[in-house]
N, C-alpha and C positions, 0 to 999 in steps of 0.2 A: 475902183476902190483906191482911198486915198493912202498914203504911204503910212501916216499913221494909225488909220485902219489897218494896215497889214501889221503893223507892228504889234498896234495891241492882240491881233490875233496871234500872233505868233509868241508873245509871254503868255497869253490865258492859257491854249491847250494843253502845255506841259503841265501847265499846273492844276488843271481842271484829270489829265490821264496819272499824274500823281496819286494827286487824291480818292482815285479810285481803285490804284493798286493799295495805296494804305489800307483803307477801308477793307479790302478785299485781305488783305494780311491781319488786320486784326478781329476780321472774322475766325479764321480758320484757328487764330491762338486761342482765341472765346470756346470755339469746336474742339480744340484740343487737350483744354482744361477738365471737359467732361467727359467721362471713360464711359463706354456703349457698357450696357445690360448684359450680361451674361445670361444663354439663355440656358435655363437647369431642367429638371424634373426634381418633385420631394415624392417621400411617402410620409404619411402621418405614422406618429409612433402610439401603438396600439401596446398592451399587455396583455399575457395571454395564462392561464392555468393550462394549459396542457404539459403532458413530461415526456419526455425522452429520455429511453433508453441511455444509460451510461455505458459506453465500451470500452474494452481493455483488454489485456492480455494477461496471462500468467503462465505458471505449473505448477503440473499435477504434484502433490505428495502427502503421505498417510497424517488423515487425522491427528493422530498424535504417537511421538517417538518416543521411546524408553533408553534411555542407558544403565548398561550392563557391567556391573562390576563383580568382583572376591570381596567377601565383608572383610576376611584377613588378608595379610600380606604374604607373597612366596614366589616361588619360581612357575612359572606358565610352563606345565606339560604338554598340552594338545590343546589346541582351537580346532574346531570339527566343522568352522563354517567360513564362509567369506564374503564379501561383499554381491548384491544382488540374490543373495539364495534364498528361497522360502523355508519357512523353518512352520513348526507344528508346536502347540501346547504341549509342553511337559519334554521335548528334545533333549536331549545334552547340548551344550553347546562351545564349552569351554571348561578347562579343568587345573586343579594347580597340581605340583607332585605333593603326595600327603606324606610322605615316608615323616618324616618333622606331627605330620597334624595327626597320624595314626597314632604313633610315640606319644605325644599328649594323651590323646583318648585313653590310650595304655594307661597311664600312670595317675589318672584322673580315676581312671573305673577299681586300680588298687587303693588307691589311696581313700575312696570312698566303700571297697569291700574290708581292709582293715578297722575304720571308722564304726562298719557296722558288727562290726566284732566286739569290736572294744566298748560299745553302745549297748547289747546282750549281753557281755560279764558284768560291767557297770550295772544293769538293770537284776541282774538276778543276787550281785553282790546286793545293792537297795533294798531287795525284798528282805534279805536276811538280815539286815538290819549291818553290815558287813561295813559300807561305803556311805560316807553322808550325802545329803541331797545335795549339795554345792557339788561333788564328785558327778554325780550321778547327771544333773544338768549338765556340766562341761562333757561329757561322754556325747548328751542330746546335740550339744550344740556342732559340736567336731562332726559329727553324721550328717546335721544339716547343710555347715558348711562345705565338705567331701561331695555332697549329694548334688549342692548348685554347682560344683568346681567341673562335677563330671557334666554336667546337663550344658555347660558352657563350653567346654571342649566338643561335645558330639556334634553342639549346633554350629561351632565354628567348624568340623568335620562337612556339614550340608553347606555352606559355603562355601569350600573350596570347588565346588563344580556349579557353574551357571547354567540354569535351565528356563527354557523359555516359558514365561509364562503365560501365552496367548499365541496364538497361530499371528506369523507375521514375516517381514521381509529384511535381511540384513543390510542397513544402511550406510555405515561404517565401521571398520575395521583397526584402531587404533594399539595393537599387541602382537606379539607374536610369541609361538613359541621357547622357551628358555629365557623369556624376559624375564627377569625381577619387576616382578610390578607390585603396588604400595596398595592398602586397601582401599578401596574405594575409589580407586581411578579406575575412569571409564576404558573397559574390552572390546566394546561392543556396542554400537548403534542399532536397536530393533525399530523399524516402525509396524505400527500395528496397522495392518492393513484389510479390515475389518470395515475401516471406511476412509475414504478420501477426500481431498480437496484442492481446490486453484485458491493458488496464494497470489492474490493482485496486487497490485499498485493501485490508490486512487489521490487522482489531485485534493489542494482542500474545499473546494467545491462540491467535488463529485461526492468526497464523504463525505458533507455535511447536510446532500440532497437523499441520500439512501439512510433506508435502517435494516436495523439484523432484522433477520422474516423477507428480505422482497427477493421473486422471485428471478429466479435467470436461466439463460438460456447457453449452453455452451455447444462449440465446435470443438474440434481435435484433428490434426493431421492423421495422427495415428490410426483414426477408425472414419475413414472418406464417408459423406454422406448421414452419419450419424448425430441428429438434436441431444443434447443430452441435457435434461433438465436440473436445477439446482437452487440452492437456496444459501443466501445471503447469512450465513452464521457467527461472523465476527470484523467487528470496525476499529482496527488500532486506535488507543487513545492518543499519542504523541506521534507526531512526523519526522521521518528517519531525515538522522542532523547534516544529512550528506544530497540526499534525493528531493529534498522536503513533502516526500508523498506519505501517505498514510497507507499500509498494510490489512489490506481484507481477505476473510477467507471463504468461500464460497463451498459447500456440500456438496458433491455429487451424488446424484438417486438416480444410481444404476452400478451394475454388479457386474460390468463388463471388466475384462484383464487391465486395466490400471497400472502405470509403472511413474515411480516416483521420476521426474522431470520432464513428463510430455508437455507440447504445449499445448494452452489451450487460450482460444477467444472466448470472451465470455461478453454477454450483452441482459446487464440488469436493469431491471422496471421498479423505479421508484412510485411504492406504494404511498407517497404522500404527493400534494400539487400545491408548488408555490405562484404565487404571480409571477411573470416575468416577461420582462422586454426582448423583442426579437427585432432587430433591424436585416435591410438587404448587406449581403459582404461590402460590395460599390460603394456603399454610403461610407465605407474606412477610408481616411485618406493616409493616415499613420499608426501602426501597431508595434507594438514593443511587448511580448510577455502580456499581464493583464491591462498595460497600460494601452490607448488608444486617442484618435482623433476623430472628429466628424463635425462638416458643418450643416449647422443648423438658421433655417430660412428665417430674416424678423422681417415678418407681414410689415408691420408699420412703417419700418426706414427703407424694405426694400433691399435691403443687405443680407450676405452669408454672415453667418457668426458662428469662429472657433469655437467646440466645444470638446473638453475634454471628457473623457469618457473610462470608465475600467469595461472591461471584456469578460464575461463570462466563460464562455465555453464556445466552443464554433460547430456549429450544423449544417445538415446540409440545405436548410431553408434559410440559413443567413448568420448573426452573431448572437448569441443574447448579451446583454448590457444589463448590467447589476447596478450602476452610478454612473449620475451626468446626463440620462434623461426622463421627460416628464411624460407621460401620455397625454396626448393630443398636439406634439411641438411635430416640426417638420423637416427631415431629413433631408441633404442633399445627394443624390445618390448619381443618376446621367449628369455631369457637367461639374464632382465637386471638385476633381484634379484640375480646373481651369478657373476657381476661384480662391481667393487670398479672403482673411478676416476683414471683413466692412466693402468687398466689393460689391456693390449693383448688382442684382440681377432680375430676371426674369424668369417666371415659372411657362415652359413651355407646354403646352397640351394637346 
């Protein structure tokens, strides 16, 4: 080989092993620019009329409570009850001192027996022709007026002592003896315990999916072991401005001992069936309250795609979703923590 055959071999290979690492490097940038497929599972999103039970919690207390006042005002002699005690129709239960409201009656029941005196001369003087008819009216009217004076005193007399008017249970207790208390302010909380109920909470969902009438089912610490059936009798119209839940009260049918603040679970059956979408948990990739994430498969590009979503209520078969999707679209559920919005993927099977 001649010298410059060796020369020219010894420029060419550099440059021939060059060119082949270039090549080789802008292969792998070309490789690098395309991000691999992510491999997922979807489910297809189906809607479903079946319903679930709503649950909740509350407690127990009567039906409905009474407060207990003096129509008049006076000094408190005796309260004869206190909080927690059962009480009976027609009890005593609280009384004022009358010595003041007897004195009334007194002077009520003279003042309308002189009136009917004076009402019998008037009338006998009339027949004789003695007293004119203008006399003889005013005589009529002074007896009539004596007569309500006294009927308004006897009746403020039955109001100085509070009696129960239903068999029931003392709730609160706001007096005490030798108070001065005004009329018409509350002595005494009765509830009537006659029948009972769980006062729940419900989200604005829950009550906008039940009506008064569906049936429930409750528990109670208090009594281990025991179903206790019940029914749906009242849906608050406004949502308390603090809790934002809405107020229901629930019937119990059953006659067992009852105490105003047990608690009790309750589980009611919505008598009405709306559609609704249920996805798997897995398929959330962000929750916030009703707000949420999930992404959703596009068959055509190939791509996950963010979807935002509101949250219904959580089960134990997965979420339902009220907005954000369609039936028949495709959730990502195995693999969506490992995809971004417009990443590639692949449905694995």
């Amino acid at each position: 080989m001649t010298a410059s055959i060796k020369t020219l071999s010894l420029t060419v290979l550099p440059i021939l092993a060059l060119s082949v690492i270039v090549a080789g490097c802008s292969s792998r940038a070309q490789e690098a620019t395309v991000p691999a497929a992510t491999p997922v599972k979807t489910v297809t999103v189906t809607q479903s009329t079946a319903t679930d039970a709503v649950q909740t919690v509350g407690t127990v207390e009567p039906a409905s409570t009474v407060d207990l006042s003096f129509k008049i005002g006076g000094p408190i002699a005796r309260i004869l009850v206190d909080v927690g005690d059962r009480v009976q129709k027609g009890q005593v239960l609280a009384e004022l001192q009358t010595a003041e409201i007897d004195a009334a009656v007194q002077q009520a029941t003279a003042a309308r027996d002189k009136a009917l005196r004076d009402f019998d001369r008037m009338e006998r003087l009339y027949a004789d022709s003695v007293v004119t008819l203008a006399q003889f009216q005013d005589a009529q009217t002074g007896l009539d007026v004596a007569t309500a004076q006294l009927e308004s005193a006897a009746f403020n007399r039955t109001y100085a002592t509070i009696t129960a008017e239903s068999a029931g249970r003392i709730m609160t207790r706001k007096a005490e003896p030798g108070q001065m208390i005004s009329s018409g302010k509350t002595v005494l909380s009765m509830g009537l315990t006659s029948q009972w109920v769980v006062a729940v909470s419900l989200s604005d969902m829950d009550a906008a999916s039940l009506s008064v009438g569906d049936k429930a089912t409750l528990t109670l610490d208090a009594f281990p072991g025991e179903s206790i059936s019940g029914r749906l009798v009242e849906i608050g119209e406004m949502a308390d401005a603090r809790s934002g839940t809405f107020r229901a009260e629930i019937a119990l049918e059953s006659r067992l001992p009852f105490r105003a603040g047990f608690v009790a679970r309750a589980s009611i059956q919505p008598s009405s069936s709306t559609p609704r979408t249920i996805i798997p948990s897995e398929a959330l990739v962000r929750a916030n309250g009703h707000s949420g994430e999930v992404f959703v498969m596009n068959r055509e590009a190939g791509t996950a795609e963010a979807r935002s979503i509101r949250i219904g209520s959580i089960l134990t078969e997965g979420v339902t979703v009220t907005e954000g999707l369609a039936p028949g679209e495709e959730v990502i559920t195995d693999g969506a923590a490992y995809v971004s919005d417009g990443s590639p993927i692949a449905v694995a099977r």
